[in-house]
N, C-alpha and C positions, 0 to 999 in steps of 0.2 A: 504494500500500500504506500505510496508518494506519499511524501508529510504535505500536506497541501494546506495552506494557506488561506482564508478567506478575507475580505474584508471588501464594507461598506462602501461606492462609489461617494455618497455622498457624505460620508463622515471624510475622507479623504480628502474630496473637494474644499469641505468649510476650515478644516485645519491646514492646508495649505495657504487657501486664501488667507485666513485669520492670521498668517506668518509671517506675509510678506511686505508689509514695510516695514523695514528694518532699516537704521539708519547706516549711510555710506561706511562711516567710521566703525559701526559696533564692531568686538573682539568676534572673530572666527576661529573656527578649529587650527587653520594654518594661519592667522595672520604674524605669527611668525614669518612666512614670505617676506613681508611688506616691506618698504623701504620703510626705516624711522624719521620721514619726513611729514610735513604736514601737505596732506593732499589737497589739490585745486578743486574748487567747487563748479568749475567749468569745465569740461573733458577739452584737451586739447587734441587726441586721437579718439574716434568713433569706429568700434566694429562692430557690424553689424550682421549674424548670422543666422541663415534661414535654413531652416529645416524641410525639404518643399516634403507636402504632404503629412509632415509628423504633426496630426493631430492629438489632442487627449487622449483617447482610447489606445493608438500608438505605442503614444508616452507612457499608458497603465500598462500594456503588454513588456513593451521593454523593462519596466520595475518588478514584472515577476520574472521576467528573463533573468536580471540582476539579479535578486533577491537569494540571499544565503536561506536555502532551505533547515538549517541546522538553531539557525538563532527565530527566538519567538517574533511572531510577528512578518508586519511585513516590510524591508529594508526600504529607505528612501535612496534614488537616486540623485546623482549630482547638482541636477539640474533644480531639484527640489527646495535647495535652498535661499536661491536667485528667484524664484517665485517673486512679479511683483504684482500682476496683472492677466486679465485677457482679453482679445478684440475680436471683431466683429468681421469677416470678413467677405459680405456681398459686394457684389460688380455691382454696375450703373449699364447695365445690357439690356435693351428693350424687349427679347427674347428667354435669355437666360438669366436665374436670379440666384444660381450657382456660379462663384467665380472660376475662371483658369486662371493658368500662371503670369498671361498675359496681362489682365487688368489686376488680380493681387499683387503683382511685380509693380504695375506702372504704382497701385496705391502708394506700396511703401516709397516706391521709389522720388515721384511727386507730389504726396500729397494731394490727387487729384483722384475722383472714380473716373471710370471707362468702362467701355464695353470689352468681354470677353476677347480676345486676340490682340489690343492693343498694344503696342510697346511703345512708352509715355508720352500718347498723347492722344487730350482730349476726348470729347463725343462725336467735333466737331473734325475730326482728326490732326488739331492743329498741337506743335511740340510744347509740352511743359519741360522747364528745367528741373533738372535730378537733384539729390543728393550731392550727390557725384561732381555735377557739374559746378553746383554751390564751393564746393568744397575747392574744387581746383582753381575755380578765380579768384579767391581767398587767396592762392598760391600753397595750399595745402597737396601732400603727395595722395595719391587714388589708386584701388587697387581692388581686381576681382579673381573672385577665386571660388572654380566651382568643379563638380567631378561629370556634367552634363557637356556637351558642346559650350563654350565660351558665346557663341552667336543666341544659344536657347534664351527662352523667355525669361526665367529670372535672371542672370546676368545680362541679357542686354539691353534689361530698362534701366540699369543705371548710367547705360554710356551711348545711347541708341534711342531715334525717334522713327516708327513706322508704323504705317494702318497695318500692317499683320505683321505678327510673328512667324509668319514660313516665311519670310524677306529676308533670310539668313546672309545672302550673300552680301546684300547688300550692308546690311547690319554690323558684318566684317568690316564695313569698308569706313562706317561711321567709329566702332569703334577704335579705330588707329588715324584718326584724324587729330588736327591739333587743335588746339585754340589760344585764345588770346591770353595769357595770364601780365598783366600789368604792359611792359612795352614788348615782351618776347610771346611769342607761341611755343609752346609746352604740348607734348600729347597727350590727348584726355584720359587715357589712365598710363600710369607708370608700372603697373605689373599686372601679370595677365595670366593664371596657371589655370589649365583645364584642358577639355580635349577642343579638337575642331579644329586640325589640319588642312583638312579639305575646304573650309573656309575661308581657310587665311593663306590659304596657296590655292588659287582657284584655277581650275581645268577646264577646257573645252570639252566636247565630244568624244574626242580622240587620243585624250589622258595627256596632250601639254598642258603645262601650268601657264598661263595668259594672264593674271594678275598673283604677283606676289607680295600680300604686303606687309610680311618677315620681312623680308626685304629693304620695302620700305620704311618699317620701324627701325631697322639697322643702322639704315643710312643716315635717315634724317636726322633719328631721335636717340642713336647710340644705344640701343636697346641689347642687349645679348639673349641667345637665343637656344632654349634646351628643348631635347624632348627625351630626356630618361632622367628617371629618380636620382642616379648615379652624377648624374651634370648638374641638375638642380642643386643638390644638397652642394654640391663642388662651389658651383655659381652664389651660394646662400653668402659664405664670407665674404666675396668679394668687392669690390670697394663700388661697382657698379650701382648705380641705383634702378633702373630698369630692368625690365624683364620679362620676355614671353617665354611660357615654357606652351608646348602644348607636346599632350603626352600618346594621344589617340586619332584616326581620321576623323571620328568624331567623339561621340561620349567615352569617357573613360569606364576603365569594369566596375562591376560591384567590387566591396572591400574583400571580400573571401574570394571572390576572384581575380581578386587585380595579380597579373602577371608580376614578376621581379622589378621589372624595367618603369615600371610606373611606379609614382610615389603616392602617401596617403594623402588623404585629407589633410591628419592633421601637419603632416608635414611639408604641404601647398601652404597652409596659414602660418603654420612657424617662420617661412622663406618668406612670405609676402609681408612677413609683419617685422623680420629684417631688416629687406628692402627700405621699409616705408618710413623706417622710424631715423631714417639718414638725415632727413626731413627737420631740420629743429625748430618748425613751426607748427608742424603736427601732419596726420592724414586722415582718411577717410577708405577703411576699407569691407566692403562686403564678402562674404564666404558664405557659397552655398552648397547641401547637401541634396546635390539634387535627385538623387536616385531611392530615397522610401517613398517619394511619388510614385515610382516606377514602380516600385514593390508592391504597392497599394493597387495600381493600375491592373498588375499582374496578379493579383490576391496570393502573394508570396511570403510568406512568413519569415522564412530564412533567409532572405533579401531584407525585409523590414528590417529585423533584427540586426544584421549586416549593417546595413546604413544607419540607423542611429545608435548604433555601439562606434561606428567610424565619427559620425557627427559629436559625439560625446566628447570622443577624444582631443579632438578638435577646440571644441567650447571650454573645454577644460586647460586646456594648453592657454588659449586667450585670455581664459581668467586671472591664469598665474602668471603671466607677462603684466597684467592692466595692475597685481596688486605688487609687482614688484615698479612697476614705473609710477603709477600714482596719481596718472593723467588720463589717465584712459576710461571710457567707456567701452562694456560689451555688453548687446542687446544680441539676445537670440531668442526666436521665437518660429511656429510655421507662418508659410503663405497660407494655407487652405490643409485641409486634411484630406485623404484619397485614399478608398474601399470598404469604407462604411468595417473597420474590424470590431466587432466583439470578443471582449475576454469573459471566453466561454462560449456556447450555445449550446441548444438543445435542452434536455430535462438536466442535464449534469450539473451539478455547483462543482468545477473543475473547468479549472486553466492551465498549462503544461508547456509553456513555449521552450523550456528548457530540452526539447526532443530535439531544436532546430540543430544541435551540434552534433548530431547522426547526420546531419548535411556537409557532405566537403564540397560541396558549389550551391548557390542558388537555384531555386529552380528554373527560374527564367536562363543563367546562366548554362544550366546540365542542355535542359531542352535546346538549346542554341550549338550545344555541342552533339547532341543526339542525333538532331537533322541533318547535318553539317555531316557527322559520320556513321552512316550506315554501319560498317562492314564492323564496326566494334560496340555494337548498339549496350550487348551481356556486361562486355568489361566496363565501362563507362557508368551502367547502373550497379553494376559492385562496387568499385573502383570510390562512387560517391554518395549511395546511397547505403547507409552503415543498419540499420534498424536489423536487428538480429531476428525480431519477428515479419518479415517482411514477406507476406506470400504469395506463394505461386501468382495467385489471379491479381496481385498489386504489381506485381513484376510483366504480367503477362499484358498488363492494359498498356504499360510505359512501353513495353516493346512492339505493341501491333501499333500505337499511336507514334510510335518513330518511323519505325520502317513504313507506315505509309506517309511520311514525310508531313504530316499532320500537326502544324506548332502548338495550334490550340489547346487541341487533344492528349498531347504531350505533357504539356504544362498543367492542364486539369489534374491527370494521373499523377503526376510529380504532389503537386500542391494538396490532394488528397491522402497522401500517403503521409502527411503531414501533419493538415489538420485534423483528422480524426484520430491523431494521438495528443496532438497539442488540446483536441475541446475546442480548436479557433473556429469562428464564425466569420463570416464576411459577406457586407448587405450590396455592394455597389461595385462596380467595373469603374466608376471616375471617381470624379470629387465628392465630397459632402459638405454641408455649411455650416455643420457648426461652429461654434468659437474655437478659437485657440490658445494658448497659454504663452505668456513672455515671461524673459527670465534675462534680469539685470542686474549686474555689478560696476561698481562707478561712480564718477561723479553725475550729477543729472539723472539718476536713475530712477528719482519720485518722479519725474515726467511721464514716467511708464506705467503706473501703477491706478490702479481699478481697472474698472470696462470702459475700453475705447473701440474707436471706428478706426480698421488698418488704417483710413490717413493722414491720419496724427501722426505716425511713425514722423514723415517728412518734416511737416513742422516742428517736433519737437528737436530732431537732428541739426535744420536749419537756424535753429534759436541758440546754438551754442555760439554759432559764428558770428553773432551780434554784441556779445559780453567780450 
């Protein structure tokens, strides 16, 4: 019998909320970290990291993922203690009243709603200024960092204006443009980690490259330029302040399956928060995790878990940087939540995510290599699927659903072989609208705290550079 754990959603909820305003300065378990100075009540650095899709339910799933089954109760995670707040986040879409990434991005990003595929701008499809763009005419350094394509929806509303987000191409081309910072032109961000090769070396028909604009960033803006873990981290000392790395043609892997050659998450934010801090007027950078969207999308369990155990690590890294420097803000919270999960369904009072580590790949990931390769369909499901009770007819649906080349069907059989050990449930294929949870350490951090409207995010970001 599992020692299984129960507890309250809504006893949960009010003792979290009841938590969190806690003042900048109070004593923390490590504030030993901290530098013994007196901290600025103004963030001179702002980071800002999005979780795309880590809604609530999520965030509950991953705390029984965490959770030491051996001690009473049920463990809090990291994130739990940054609690300060949570918002609200519907679009401005005359059709749909569920947001995507596109108008939850441009929110934060401007302070402004939109409709659904926006990238920031208007109703009227006219460009609002970012974050981002605030920030660099200030003369502050800017920096994104995401494990999606760099051109995707949430990274490219901070550096990007277009009526759709499939405008990728062009969206490349906005973000490595410069602008005006005082009498010189600067480019509008100074570092750039993620995937999306193909983007930023763009090809005709016939696989030449016809606009490159690495290249471009080289020349013009002295930019160095990586695409393995191994050069990045190389690159991380160096006296450089720019930086594109791009590690994938386009998205980069989940974290359980990110090859060698690619770096983490949190080691994209460590390098970019490097970089940025060269800057002794401050910077402005976003980090996004953009694949438990994916996971959500996928009704993948082992993927969720994958990406916000990677996003964790990440927010956590940020934090102990902001409390050794003393200047910094970090805001992490989602855009939207995606796949409607329950911890738990059915008649069961039983949640079990702890099975996801009988997964040595994702399952969106395994299904991608199943299709991919026939002729080793057995080894592939041995090789990553570890459940010691795993039977015949659970084995036999992943194998008819491969070899007839069938992603769907593949993916269903993976992902149930899963949740009917985990108890997981899941309501939805996209997004969902409930609220979501922020989580602040910093100076400016009461600005975040209660129920707000995602876009407030902007304004409260832009009020720093006014002090």
């Amino acid at each position: 019998m599992v020692n299984f754990k129960s507890i309250a959603a809504s006893t949960l909820i009010a003792t979290t909320v009841a938590s969190t305003v806690i003042p900048f300065n109070a004593p923390t378990a490590d504030a030993a970290t901290a530098k013994k100075a007196t901290c600025s009540k103004t963030p001179k650095n702002v980071i800002l990291m999005i979780g795309d899709g880590m809604g609530i339910s999520q965030l509950g799933a991953y705390r029984y993922y965490k959770d030491n089954e051996k001690t009473p109760g049920l463990d809090k995670i990291f994130f739990d203690q940054y609690l300060v707040g949570s918002q609200l986040t519907i679009s401005d879409d005359e059709k749909l009243n569920i947001t995507d990434s596109g108008a939850a991005g441009s929110a934060l990003a401007t302070g402004v709603r939109t409709y659904n595929g926006a990238i920031s701008v208007d109703k009227n499809k006219k460009p609002v200024e970012t974050v981002l763009e605030a920030y660099k005419k200030a003369g502050r350094s800017t920096g994104l960092v995401a494990t999606s394509e760099l051109t995707h929806a949430t990274p490219a509303v901070f550096a990007a204006h277009n009526e759709s987000r499939k405008n990728e191409m062009d969206i490349a081309k906005q973000m490595s443009r410069t602008v005006k910072v005082g009498k010189y032109k600067r480019p509008i961000v100074d570092v750039m980690l993620g995937g999306g090769v193909d983007f930023f070396k763009q090809k005709d028909e016939n696989g030449k490259v016809t606009l490159d604009l690495v290249k471009t960033l080289e020349k013009r803006s002295k930019f160095k330029y990586v695409t393995t873990r191994d050069a990045m981290l190389k690159e991380k000392a160096s006296k450089s302040s720019r930086l594109i790395g791009l590690f994938a043609p386009s998205a980069m892997s989940k974290d359980i399956d990110r090859p060698a050659e690619e770096p983490s998450l949190k080691e994209m934010t460590d390098t970019a928060i490097s970089k940025l801090s060269k800057n002794k007027k401050g910077f402005f950078l976003m980090v996004e995790g953009s694949q438990p969207d994916w996971s959500g999308h996928a009704n993948d369990l082992t993927g969720m878990m994958s990406e916000i155990a990677a996003f964790d690590k990440a927010y956590q890294s940020a934090v102990n940087y902001a409390k050794k420097d003393c200047n910094t803000l970090v805001i992490a919270l989602a855009d939207h939540a995606t796949g409607g999960l329950s911890v738990g369904t059915g008649d069961k009072y039983e949640f079990h995510p702890k099975v996801v580590n009988n997964m040595k790949m994702t399952a969106e990931g395994l299904t991608a290599k199943l299709i991919e390769d026939g002729a080793n369909i057995e080894k592939l499901i041995s090789d990553n699927i570890k459940f010691e009770d795993l039977s015949a007819e659970e084995r036999q649906a992943i194998v008819n659903a491969a070899t007839a080349k069938d992603e769907t069907a593949t993916l269903k059989a993976i992902n149930k072989v899963v949740d009917v050990r985990a108890n997981a449930g899941w309501g939805s294929l996209v997004h969902t609208g409930e609220e979501i949870h922020v989580y602040a350490y910093g100076p400016g951090k009461e600005k975040f705290a209660g129920v707000q409207h995602n876009i407030q995010n902007a304004t409260n970001i832009k009020s720093f550079l006014k002090k």
